[in-house]
N, C-alpha and C positions, 0 to 999 in steps of 0.2 A: 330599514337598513338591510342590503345584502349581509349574506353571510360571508361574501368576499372581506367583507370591510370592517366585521367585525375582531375585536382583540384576537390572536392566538388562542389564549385559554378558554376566554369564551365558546369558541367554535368547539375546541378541542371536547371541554366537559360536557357541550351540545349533544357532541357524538356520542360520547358515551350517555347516555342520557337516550340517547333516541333509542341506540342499538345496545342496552342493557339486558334486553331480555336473552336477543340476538346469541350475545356474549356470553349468557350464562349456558346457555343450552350449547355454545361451541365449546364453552370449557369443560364442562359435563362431558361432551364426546370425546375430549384432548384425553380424559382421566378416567373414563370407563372402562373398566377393564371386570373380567367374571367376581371381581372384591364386590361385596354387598355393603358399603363405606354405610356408616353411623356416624351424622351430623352432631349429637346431641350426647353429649355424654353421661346425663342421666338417664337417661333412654338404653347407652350403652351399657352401664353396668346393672344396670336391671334386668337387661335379657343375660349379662353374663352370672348372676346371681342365678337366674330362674332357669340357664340351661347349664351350670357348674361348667362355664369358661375361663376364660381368661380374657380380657380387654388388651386390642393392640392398639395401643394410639400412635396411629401416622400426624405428627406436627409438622406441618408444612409451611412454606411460604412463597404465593404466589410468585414471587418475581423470580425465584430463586432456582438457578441452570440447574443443581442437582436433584432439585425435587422435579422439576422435571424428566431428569435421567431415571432416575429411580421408577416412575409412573411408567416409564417407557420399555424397560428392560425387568425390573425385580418383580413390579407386582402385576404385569402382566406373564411370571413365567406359572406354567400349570401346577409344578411342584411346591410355591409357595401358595399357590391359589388352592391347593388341594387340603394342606396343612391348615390354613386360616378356615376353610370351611369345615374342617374338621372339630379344632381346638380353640377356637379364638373370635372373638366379637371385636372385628375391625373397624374402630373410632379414626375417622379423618378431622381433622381441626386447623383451618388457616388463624399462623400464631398471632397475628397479627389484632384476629378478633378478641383473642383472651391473652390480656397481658397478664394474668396472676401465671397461665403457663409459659407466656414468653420470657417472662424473666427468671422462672425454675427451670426453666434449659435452655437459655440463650450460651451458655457456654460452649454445653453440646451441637451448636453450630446448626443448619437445616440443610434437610430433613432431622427430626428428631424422631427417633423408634423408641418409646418406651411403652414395656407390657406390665401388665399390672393384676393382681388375682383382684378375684369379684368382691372382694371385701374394702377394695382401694389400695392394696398394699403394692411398692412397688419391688418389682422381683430384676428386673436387668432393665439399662437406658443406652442405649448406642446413638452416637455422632456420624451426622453426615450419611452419604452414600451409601449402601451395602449391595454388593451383587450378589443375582438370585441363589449361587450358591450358598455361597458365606451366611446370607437370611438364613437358607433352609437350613442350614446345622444351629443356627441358633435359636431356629422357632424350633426343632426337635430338641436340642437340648432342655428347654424350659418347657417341653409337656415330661419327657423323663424328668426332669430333676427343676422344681416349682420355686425349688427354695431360693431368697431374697438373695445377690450380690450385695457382700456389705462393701457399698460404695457411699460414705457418709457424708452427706452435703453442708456447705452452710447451712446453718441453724439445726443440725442433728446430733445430737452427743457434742454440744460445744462448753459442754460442762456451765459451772453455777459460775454468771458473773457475781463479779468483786467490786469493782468500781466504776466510776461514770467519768473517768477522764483518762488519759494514757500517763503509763506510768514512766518515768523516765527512763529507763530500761528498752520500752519497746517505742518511745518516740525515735529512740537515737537509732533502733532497727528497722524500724521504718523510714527513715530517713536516708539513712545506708541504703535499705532499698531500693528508696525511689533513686537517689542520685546513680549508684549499681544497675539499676537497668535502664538505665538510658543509653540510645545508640549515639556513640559521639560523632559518629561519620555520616550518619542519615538521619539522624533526630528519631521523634520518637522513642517506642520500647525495642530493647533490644532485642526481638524476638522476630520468628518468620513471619510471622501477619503484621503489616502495617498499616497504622492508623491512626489518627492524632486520638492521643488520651486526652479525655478533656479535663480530667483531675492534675494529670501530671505538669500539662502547661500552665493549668490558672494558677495551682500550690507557686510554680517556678516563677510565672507573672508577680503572684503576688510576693513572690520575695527575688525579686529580679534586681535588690541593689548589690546581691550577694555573685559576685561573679558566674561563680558554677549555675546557679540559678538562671541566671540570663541568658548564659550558654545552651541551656536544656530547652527553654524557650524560645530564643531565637533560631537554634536550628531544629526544632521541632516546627514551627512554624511554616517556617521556609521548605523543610521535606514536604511535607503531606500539601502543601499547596500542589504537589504532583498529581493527588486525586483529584482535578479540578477537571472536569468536562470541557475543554477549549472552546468547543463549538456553542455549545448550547449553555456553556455554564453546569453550577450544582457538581458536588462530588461523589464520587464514586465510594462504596461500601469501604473496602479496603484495597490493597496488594501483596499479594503473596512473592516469597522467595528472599522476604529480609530486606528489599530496597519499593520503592516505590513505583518499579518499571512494569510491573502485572497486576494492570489493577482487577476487579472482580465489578462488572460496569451495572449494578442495579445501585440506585438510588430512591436511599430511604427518608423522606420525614423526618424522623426522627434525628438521623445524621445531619442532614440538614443544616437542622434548627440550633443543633447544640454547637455543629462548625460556623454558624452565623454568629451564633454570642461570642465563641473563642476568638476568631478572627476580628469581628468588631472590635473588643477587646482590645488584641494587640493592634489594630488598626489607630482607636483613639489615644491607648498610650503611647507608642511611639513613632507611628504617622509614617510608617514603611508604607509606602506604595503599593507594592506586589502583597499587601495583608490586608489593603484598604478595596485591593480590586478582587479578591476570593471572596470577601463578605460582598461585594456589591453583586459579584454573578451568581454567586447564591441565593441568592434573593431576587435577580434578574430569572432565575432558572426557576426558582419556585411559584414566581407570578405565572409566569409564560407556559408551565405544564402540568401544576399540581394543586392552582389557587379556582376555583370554583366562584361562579356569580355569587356566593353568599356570602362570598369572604373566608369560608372556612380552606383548610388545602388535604388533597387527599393523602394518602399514605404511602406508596410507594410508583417507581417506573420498573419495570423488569429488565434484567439483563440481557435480557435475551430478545431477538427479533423474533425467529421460531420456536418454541419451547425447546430445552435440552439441546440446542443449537449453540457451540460459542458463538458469539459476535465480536470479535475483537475486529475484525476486517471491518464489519459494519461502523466502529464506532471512530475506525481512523477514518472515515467519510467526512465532506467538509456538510454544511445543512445540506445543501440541494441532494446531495447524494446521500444521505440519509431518509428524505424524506420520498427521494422516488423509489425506496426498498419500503419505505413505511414508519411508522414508530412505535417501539416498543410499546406494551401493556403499560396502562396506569392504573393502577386500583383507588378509585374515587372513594373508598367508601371512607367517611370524614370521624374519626374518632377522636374523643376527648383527650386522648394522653398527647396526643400529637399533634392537636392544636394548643395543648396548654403549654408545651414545650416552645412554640414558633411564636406563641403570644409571650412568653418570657422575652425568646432572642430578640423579637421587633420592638419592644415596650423598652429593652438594656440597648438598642442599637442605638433606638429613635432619642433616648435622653444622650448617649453616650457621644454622638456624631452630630446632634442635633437634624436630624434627618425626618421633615415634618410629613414625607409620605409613609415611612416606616413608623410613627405614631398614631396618621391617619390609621392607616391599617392597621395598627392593635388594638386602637381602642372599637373599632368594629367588628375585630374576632373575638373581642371581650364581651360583647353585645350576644353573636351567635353561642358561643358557648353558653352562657344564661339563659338564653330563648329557645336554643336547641339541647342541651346536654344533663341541663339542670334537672336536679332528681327535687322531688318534692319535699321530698323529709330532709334534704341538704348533700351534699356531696355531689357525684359528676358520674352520669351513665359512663358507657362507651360510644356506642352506637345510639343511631335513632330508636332501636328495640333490642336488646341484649338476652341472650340465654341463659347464661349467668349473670353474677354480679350482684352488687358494684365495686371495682376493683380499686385498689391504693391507687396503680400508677394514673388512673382519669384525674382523681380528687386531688392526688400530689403535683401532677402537672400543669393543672388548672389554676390551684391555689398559689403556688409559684409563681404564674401567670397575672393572678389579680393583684398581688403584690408588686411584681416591676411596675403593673399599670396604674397603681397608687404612685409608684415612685413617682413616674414620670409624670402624670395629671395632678396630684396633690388632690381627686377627689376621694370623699368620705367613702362613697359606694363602692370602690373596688378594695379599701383596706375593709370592711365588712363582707365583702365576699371573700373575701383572700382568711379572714377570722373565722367565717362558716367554712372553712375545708378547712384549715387546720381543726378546727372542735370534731368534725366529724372522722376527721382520721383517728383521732385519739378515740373518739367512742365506737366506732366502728374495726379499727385494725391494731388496736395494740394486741400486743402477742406477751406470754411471761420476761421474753426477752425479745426485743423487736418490735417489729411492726410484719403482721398478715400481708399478704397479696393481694388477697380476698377475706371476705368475711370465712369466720370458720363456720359450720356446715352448710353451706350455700350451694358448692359442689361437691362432687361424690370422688373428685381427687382432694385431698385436704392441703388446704393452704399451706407456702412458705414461707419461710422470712427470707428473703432477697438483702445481700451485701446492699448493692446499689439504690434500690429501695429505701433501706432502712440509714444509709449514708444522706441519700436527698431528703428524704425527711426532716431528721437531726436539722440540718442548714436551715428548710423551709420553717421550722418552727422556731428555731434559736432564733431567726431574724424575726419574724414576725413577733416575739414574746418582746423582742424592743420598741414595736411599735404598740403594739396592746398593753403591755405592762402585767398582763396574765401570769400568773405562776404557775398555770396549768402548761402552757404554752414551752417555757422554760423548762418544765420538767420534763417532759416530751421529749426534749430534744436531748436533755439528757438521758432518757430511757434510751433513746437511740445510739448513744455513747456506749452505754454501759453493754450495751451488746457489740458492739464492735472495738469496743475496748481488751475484749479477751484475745489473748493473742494466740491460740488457735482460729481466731476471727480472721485477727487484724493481719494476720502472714499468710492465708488461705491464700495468695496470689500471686503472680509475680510482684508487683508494686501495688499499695495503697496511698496514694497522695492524698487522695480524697480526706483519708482518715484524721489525718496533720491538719488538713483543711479545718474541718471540723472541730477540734482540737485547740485550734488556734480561737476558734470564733466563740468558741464557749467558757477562754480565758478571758476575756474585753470586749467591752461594748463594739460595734462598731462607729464608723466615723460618722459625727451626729452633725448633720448638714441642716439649718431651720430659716426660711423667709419669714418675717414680720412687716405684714404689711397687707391692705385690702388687695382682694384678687383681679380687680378692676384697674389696677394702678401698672400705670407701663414701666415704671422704673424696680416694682417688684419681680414683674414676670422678666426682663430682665436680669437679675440678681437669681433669681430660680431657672433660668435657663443655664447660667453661667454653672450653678451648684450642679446641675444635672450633668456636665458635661467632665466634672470629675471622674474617673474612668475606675472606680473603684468598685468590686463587686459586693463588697462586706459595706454596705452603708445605708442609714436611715435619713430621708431624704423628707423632709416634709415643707409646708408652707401654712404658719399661722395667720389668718384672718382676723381678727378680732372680733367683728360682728358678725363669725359663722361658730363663738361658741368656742371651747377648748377642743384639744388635739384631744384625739383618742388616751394616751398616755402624755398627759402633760407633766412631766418631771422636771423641766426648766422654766423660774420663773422669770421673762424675759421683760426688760423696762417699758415703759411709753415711750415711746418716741414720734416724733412729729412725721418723720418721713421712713420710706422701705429701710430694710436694712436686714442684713444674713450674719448667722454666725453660726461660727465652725467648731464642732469640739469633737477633740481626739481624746484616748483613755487619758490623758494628762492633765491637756489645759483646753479653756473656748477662748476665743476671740474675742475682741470687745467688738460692736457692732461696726459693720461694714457696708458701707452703701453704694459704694459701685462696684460693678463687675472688677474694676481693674484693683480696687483693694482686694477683692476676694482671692483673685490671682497672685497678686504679691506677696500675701499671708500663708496663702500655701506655698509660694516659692520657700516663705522662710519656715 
């Protein structure tokens, strides 16, 4: 087969595959500058111990227009170059590779500049950009004067939790919150960086008979379809200036995968068109530029055509005139948290839409993840070979991952995979209060407990404890309450939907959806196609066999019956059994 004729992505990943080495040795030139950069952070703080420095960690992210700028103007000027050779063991780290740091300062935006004494302590963390002057007075201020900025993060001084559920006090503040910052004229938060929260819309989904609710959702929905890449599909990071009209054109994985669940979502509940077409070109967008012959997809495209270059001119190009200036960077390199993320969204699309390419393909990034990512003593690398590690978000995202894919398959194998990452979260990352990043002394910066982290968790294991029946599992997810229940936690933000989320799911089972009947038989799969296509995210979905043996947690004893048959049960009542698709529908109409 020519390479003319082969897929888009095929070709695409070709390339980089060929010209990787090419690539590394041109990016090396782009970022060389007289900085003596330290890949390895144990590496780093061991020369900063043994020559009484300081560690500067540059957190970068390749795709990203100002980390570029930065490389091009700040740490190429001689005056900071002079300083860092003086005083400071210069650690570079794309965040991408260590998510225990990406998610301790993803708020700090990238570039992240945090300095650190050789003890690991950290002394000042700055956002974003810095020009070389503004650097130079701050890398002089921190050789005069060492001492820490009390700047106290999540999980630092958030005092002695009390309890493992919200108290009615700070639900009704949180709640005030979430509805308080919502933009009623753009959707969204009401804040200058726009971008769909994916907490804020599913909370509003999931209570969307409530007016205001449906409101927050449907025009949140409808704005951020604005970050939607027209030509090529896939959305764009955010936009800045409070409306949707500047957006910031790198696309992440990660964003992705999480705007493919949201909009499926709204797609299969209420069958809006224009919600049904942003999840399909998202998914059009991530086949065609970031899925790899293995099935896995890589991580991110850069914003930028030239580094530190806007491209806004570039991205109003229709294709052709895109592709005859070139295409932006892809960063192929395939990690666990960002496949376990995009194996969640296609495993929730493929049951939710009945969509049997988007199945096809979960259940084969289900496969790669196991074959490629799987640690041996249980939980999830990142990479094919990691420096550190092994981090919450691989094992959190993976686990979450094997679970929709139980959903949607009803086999045994992936709710036992999905069982082995939740057990190793608990034995590996629980914290006094929380859940670690990382293991603690693994790296020579010490682990933190992450809002968002410790929020997906909570969900990942409250849902799984209905399927296992584990009390391990349950309590887990309650330890993860009980820290985000502090309301120096829970109001750390502008909005916490997520938390009500959470909150909600650990009041009531979710909705127990069960097929009775051999797997062989066409009128069960059937009746389990139909259960799958309930659009609800809080639900336990299974299919009993009889001659495959009891359900992992079998807590319903369900009759003999001669033929298939489903039943439904909400925290109230079950059904009595149901044998075709169209009773199943009907029962939930009433």
């Amino acid at each position: 087969m020519s390479t003319h004729s082969q897929p888009f992505h095929l070709r695409l990943f070709g390339l980089i595959a060929s010209l990787l080495v090419v690539a590394c040795s041109v990016a090396e030139a782009a970022t060389k500058t007289a900085v003596p950069w330290q890949r390895d952070d144990h590496l780093a703080f061991k020369q900063a111990k043994a020559e009484n420095r300081f560690v500067l960690l540059y957190l970068e992210a390749v795709w990203c227009h100002w980390c570029h700028v930065m490389d091009a103007e700040t740490y190429a000027d001689p005056k900071v170059q002079a300083l860092i050779t003086d005083h400071f063991v210069p650690l570079r780290i794309d965040q991408d590779r260590r998510p225990d740091l990406a998610t301790r300062y993803r708020d700090y935006g990238w570039p992240a500049t945090i300095v650190f004494a050789a003890d690991g302590t950290e002394i000042v963390k700055r956002q974003g950009f810095m020009a070389p002057a503004n650097f130079t007075r701050l890398l002089q201020s921190i050789v005069a004067d060492p001492s820490p900025e009390r700047l106290a993060g999540i999980g630092e001084e958030a005092g002695e939790p009390v309890r493992s559920d919200l108290s009615a006090e700070l639900r009704q503040e949180l709640l005030r919150r979430h509805r308080d910052s919502f933009d009623p004229k753009h959707g969204g938060l009401n804040a200058s960086q726009k971008y769909l929260d994916r907490d804020q819309v599913e909370y509003a989904l999931a209570h969307s008979d409530l007016e205001p609710e449906r409101r927050i959702a449907e025009t949140s929905l409808t704005g951020a379809r604005e970050l939607l890449d027209p030509v090529w599909g896939g959305v764009y990071q955010y936009s800045t200036g409070g409306d949707w009209d500047h957006p910031h054109f790198e696309k992440l994985t990660r964003i992705q995968a999480e705007y493919l669940r949201v909009y499926s979502l709204g797609c299969a509940m209420w069958q809006r068109a224009a919600d049904c077409q942003v999840a399909t070109r998202i998914l059009d967008y991530m086949n065609a530029f970031l899925r790899g012959p293995n099935s896995a997809f890589g991580v991110s495209q850069d914003a930028d055509l030239v580094p530190g270059q806007h491209s806004s001119s570039y991205f109003d190009g229709d294709d052709a005139a895109r592709r005859a200036l070139g295409v932006p960077k892809i960063d192929a390199h395939q990690y666990a948290a960002e496949n376990g993320l995009m194996l969640e969204a296609l495993a929730l699309r493929a049951a939710w839409l009945c969509d049997a390419q988007a199945a096809e393909q979960a259940e084969a990034l289900g496969a790669w993840l196991l074959k490629a990512r799987k640690l041996k003593q249980g939980g999830f690398r990142h990479d094919a070979a990691d420096q550190a590690g092994p981090f919450l978000a691989d094992t959190l995202a993976a686990g979450r991952g094997m679970l929709a894919l139980y959903q949607l398959t009803a086999e045994r194998r992936w709710l036992d995979e999905a069982e082995s990452a939740g057990d190793f979260i608990l034995a590996h990352f629980a914290a006094p209060s929380g859940f670690y990043a990382a293991q603690p002394g693994q790296t020579p910066i010490p682990p933190a407990v992450q809002l968002d982290e410790v929020l997906a968790v909570g969900r990942f294991l409250n849902l799984l404890s209905h399927y296992t029946g584990e009390t391990k599992h349950a309590a887990g997810a309650a330890h993860a309450l009980t820290f985000l229940a502090q309301p120096k936690i829970a109001t750390s933000r502008l909005t916490d939907a997520g938390i009500l989320l959470l909150d909600d799911q650990r009041q009531r089972p979710p909705l127990h959806v069960v097929v009775v009947g051999s797997k062989q038989d066409a009128g069960a799969r059937a009746l389990f196609q139909t259960l799958s296509r309930i659009a609800e995210p809080y639900k336990r979905q299974e299919w009993w066999d009889p001659t495959g043996g009891k359900l992992r947690h079998h807590d319903v004893q369900y009759p003999k019956l001669k033929k298939p048959a489903a039943f439904v049960c909400t925290e109230k009542t079950c059904s009595v059994p149901l044998f075709t698709p169209l009773q199943v529908i009907d029962y939930l109409k009433n």
